[in-house]
VOGU-3710 file (C-alpha; in Angstrom, 3 decimals, decimal comma):
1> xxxxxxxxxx> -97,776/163,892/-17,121  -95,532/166,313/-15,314  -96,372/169,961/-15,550  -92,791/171,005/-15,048  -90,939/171,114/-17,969  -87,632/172,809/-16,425  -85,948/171,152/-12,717  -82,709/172,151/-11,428  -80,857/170,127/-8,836  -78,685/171,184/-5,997
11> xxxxxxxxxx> -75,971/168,524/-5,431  -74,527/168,338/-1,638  -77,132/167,203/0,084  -79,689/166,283/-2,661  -77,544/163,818/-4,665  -74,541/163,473/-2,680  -74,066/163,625/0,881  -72,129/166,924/2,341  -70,540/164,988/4,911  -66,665/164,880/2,868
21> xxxxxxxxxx> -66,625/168,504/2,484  -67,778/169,263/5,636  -64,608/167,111/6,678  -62,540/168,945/4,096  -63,333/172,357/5,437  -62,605/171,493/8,683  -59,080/169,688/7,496  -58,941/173,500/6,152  -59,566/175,619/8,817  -57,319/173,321/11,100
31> xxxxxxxxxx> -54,255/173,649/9,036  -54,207/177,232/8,033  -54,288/177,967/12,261  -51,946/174,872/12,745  -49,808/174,198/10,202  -46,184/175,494/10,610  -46,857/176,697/7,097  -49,345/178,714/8,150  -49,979/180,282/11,544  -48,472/177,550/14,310
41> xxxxxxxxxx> -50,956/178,623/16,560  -51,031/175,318/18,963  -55,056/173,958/18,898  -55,733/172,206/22,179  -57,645/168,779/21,685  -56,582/168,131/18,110  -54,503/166,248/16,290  -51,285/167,811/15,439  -51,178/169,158/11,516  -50,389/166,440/9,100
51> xxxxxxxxxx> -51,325/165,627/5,729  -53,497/162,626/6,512  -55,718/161,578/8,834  -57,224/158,392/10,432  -60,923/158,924/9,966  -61,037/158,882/14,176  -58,778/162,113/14,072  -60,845/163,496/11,140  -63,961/163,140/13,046  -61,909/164,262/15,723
61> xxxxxxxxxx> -61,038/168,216/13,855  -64,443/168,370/12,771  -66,036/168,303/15,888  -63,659/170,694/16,936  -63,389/173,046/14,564  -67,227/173,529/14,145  -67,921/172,912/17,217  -70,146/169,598/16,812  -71,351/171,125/13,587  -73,160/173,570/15,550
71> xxxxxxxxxx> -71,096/176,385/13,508  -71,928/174,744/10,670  -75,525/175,327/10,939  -75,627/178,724/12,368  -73,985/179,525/8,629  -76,196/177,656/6,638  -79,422/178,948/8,859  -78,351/182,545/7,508  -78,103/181,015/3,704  -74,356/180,076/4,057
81> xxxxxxxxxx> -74,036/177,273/1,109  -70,595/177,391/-0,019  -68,099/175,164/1,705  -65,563/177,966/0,564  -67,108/180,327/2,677  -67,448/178,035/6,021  -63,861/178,054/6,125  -62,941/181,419/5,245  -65,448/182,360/8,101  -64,008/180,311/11,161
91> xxxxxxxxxx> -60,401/181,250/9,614  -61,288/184,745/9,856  -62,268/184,789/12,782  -59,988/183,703/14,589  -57,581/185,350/12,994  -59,206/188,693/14,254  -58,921/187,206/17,830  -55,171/186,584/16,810  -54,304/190,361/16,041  -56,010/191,331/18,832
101> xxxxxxxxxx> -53,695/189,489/21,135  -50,529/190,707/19,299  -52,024/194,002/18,704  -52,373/194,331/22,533  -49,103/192,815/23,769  -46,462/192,334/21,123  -44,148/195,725/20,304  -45,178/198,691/18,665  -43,020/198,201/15,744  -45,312/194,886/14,835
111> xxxxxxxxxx> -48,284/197,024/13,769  -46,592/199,031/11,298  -44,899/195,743/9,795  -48,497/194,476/9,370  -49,630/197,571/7,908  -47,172/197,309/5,364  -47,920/193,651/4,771  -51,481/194,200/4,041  -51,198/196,351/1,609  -52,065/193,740/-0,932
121> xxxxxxxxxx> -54,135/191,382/1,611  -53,643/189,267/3,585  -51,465/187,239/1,282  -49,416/183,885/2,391  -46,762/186,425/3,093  -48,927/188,530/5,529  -50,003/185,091/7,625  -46,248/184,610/7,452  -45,477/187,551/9,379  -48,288/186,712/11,924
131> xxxxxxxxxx> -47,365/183,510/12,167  -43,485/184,862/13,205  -44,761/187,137/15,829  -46,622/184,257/17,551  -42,864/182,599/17,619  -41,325/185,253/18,576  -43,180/186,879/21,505  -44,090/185,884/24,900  -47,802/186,121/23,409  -49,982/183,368/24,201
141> xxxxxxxxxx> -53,232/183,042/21,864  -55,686/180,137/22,853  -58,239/179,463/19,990  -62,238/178,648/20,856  -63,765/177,816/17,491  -67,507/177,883/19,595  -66,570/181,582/20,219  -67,383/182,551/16,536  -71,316/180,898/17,868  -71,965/183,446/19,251
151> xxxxxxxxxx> -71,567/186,243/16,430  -72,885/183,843/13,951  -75,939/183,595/15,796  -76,389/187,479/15,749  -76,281/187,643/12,083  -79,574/187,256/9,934  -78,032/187,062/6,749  -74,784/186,258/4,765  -73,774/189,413/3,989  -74,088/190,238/7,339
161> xxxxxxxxxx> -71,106/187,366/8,462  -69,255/189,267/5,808  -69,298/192,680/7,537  -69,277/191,754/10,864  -65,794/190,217/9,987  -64,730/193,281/7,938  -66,013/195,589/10,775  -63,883/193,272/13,435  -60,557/193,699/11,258  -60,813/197,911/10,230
171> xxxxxxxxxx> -61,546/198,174/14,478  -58,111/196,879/15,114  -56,418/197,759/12,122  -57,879/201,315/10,790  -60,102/202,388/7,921  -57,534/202,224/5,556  -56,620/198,739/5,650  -58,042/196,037/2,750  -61,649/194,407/4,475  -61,396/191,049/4,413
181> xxxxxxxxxx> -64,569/191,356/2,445  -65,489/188,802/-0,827  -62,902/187,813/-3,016  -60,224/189,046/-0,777  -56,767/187,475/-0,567  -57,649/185,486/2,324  -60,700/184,071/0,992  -58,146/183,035/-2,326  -56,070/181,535/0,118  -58,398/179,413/1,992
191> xxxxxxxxxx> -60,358/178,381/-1,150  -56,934/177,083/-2,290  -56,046/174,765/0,659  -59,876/173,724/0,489  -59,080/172,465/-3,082  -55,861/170,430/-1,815  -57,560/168,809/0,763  -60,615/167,929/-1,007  -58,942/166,911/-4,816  -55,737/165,780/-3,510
201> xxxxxxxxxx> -52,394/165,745/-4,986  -53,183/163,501/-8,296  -55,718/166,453/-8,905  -54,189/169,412/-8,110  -51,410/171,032/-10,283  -49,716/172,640/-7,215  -49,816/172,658/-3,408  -48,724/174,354/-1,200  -48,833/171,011/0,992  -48,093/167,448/-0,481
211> xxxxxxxxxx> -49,499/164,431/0,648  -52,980/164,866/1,014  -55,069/161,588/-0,401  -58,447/163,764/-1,330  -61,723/163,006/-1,087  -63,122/162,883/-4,893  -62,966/159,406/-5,064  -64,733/158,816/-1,894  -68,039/160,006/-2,518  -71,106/158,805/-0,960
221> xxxxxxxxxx> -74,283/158,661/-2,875  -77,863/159,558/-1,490  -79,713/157,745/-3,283  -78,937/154,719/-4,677  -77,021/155,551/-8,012  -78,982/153,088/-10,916  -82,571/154,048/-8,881  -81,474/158,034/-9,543  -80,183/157,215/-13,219  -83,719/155,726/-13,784
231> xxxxxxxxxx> -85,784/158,627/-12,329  -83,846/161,384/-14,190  -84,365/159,092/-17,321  -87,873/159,329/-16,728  -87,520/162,829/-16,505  -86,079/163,388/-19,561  -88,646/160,870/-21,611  -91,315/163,361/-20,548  -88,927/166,164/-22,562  -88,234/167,613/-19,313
241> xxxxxxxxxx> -85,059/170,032/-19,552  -83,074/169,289/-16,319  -80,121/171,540/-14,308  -78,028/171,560/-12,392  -76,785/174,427/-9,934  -74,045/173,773/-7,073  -71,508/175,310/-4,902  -69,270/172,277/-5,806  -66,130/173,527/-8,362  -66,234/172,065/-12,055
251> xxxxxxxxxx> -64,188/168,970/-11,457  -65,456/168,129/-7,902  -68,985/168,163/-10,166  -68,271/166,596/-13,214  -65,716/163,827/-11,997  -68,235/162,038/-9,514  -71,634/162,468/-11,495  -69,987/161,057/-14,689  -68,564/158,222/-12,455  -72,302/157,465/-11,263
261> xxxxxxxxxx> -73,834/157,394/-14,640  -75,394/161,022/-13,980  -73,765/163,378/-15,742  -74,855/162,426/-19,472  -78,985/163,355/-17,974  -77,488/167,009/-17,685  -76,841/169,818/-21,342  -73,381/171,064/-20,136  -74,835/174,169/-20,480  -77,047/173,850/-17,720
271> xxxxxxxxxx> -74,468/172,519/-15,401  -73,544/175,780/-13,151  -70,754/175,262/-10,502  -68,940/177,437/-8,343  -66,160/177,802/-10,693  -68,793/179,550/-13,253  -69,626/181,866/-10,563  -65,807/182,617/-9,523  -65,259/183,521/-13,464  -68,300/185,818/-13,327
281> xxxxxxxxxx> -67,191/187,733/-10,179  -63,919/188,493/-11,560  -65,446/190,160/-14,815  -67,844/191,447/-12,823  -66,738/192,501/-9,216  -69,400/195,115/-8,651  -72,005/192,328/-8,832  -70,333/189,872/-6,149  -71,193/187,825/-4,141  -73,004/185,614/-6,832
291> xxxxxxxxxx> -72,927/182,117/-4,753  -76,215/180,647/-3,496  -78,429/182,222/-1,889  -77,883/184,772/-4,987  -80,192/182,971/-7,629  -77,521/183,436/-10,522  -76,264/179,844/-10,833  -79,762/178,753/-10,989  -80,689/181,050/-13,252  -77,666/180,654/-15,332
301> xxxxxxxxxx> -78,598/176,925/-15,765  -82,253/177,639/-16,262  -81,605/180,308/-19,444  -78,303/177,770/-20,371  -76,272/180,642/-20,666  -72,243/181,464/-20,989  -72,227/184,614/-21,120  -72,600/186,257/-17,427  -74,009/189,602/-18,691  -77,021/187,485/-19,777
311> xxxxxxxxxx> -77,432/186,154/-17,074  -76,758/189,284/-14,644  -79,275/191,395/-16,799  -82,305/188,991/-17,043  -85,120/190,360/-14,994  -86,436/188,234/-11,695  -88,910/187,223/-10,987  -89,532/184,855/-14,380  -93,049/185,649/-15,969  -95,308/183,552/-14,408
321> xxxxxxxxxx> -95,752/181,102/-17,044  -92,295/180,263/-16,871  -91,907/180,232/-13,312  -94,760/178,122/-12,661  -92,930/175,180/-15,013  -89,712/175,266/-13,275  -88,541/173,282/-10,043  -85,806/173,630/-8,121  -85,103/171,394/-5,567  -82,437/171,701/-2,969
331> xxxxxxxxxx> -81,203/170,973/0,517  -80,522/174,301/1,898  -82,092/177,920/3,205  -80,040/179,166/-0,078  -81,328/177,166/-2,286  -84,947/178,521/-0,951  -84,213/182,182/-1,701  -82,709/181,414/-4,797  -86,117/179,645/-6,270  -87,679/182,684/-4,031
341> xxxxxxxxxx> -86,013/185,529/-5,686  -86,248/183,350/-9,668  -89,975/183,084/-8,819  -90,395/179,296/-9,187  -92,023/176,040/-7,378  -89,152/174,987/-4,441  -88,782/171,152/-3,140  -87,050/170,766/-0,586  -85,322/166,937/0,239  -83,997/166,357/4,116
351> xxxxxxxxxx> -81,220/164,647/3,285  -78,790/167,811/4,180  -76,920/168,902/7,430  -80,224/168,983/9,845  -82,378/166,045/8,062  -85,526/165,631/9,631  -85,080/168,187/11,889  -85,040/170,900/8,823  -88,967/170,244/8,003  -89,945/172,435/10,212
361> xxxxxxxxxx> -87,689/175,797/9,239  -88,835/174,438/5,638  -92,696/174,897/5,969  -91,767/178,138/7,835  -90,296/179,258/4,268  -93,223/177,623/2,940  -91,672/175,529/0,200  -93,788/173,683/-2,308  -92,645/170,383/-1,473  -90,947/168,541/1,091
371> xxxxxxxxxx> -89,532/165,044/0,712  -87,897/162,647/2,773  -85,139/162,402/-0,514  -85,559/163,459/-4,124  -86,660/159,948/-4,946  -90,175/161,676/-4,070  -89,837/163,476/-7,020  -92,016/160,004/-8,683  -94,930/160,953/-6,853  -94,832/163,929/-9,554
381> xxxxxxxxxx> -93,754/162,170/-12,528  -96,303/159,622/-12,335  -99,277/162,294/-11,689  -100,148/161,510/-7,822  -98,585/164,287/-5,621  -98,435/162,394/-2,341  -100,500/164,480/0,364  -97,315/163,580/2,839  -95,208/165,863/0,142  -97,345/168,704/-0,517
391> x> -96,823/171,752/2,200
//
């Protein structure tokens, strides 16, 4: 009989592969520093902007734009989970190395435009003016998406990305200029053009940037969809109370588990996307950043609570005898802290970004379990922990 009698699920990289929104963010990133729309900056060894792709030219951006994936993982190395994030990141970045090219050769009178078009963020209308600059001056920029490698790889944590970006921006701005920082209009923006590349137009009630297919109804399964609906059936004949916690917006969660016969395992209430956390972070800006590795989505499932307060005012760790009945099992370095900070057993599945080659940062964070996919997660149901699983 299984001694756990709560287990929350990650979903990118535990049920469904991450590979589609690791294309999305890339799409994302590419057109915000591409498109005419947006900043026009020409991007050397790319496709030109459009709003589809063949999958060559998609593979194509991606390696591109994060750099063989090698900017992917610096991000998720420092507990970087949500593909929201990843974009605004690279975007930012390269927008600093933008302004500093203007900043240095474009006229005098450019500066104070700016620093009256920031006033509210850097708004659509703000990437406009940079964008006109470019067009207008003799000012050549030449974007390197490995450059943002290297201050990645200086940072230990997430929060650390964060300022190191806000830090870049007030150094060639001033003090008194809006930080990029969480929740800022930038981050809106690219979390919007995320959403229209991944959903497409037949989900999306406006964008900014018709034709895009989407990606919703091309997602690819782990495991084997019936062999999954039968192990979280077993779950629940053994009255265990199962979770879920992901970076993935409501729809982009709810559309594709209810299409694979998953969704009905899962109490609504326990279902905690990233949309749950945006909501919260609005009411409750002085509590923000509450994505992963933050452990309030998982905890939000675990206590099946809709009120944030709740949530934001239980005390962590969980006493031990409700600790020791939870699981949490996830893909990712934030998915560790999070089952770190709630106090609870951690399995962790390589079936993310690195795959095999994450079992080794994984018994360095000295997880509970670690399994080749969550199919593993038999060996506990039926009572025989394989010694291959246990750390």
């Amino acid at each position: 009989m299984l001694h756990y009698r709560t287990i929350l699920f990650d979903i990118d990289g535990v049920m469904l592969s991450e590979e589609r929104y690791f294309d999305a963010s890339a799409l994302t990133v590419h057109e915000l520093l591409y498109s005419p729309q947006y900043l026009s900056v020409a991007v050397s060894g790319v496709p030109e902007f459009q709003p589809a792709y063949s999958e060559p030219h998609i593979r194509a951006i991606r390696r591109a734009v994060f750099a063989e994936d090698r900017v992917l993982r610096a991000m998720k190395q420092v507990g970087v989970n949500a593909n929201w994030d990843m974009v605004y990141l690279q975007t930012a970045f390269q927008l600093t190395r933008i302004l500093a090219r203007l900043l240095e050769h474009s006229e005098t009178g450019f500066q104070q435009r700016l620093l009256q078009a920031v006033q509210e963020g850097w708004t659509r209308q703000a990437l406009d003016l940079v964008r006109d600059e470019l067009a207008n001056s003799n000012v050549r920029v030449q974007i390197d998406f490995d450059a943002y490698l290297e201050s990645a790889s200086k940072a230990a944590t997430k929060a650390e990305l964060f300022e190191d970006l806000e830090n870049r921006l007030q150094s060639l701005l001033g003090p008194e200029v809006t930080a990029f920082g969480y929740e800022r209009a930038l981050w809106n923006v690219c979390q919007e053009t995320f959403q229209e590349w991944y959903l497409g137009d037949s989900y999306v009630g406006h964008t900014h940037q018709p034709g895009k297919k989407g990606f919703l109804s091309d997602e690819i399964a782990i495991v084997q969809p019936q062999e999954f609906a039968n192990l979280l059936g077993a779950c629940k004949k053994q009255n265990v109370v199962l979770g879920i916690a992901t970076g993935r917006p409501e729809i982009e969660t709810k559309v594709p588990l209810k299409e694979l016969g998953w969704l009905k395992f899962f109490d609504d209430a326990r279902v905690s996307t990233a949309s749950d956390v945006l909501r919260a972070e609005r009411t409750h800006p002085k509590a923000a950043p509450l994505a992963k590795p933050n452990p309030f989505s998982y905890l939000r499932s675990y206590l099946a609570a809709k009120d944030p307060v709740e949530v934001l005012n239980h005390p962590l760790p969980l006493p031990q005898e409700d600790a020791r009945t939870t699981l949490i099992v996830g893909d990712s370095v934030a998915d560790r802290l999070a089952a770190q900070a709630i106090g609870c057993d951690f399995a962790a599945v390589l079936t993310g970004l690195e795959g095999e080659k994450a079992r080794a940062q994984f018994e360095e964070l000295d997880c509970d379990y670690i399994w080749s996919d969550v199919k593993e997660l038999w060996t506990l149901l039926n009572g025989a922990e394989s010694p291959v699983s246990k750390v």
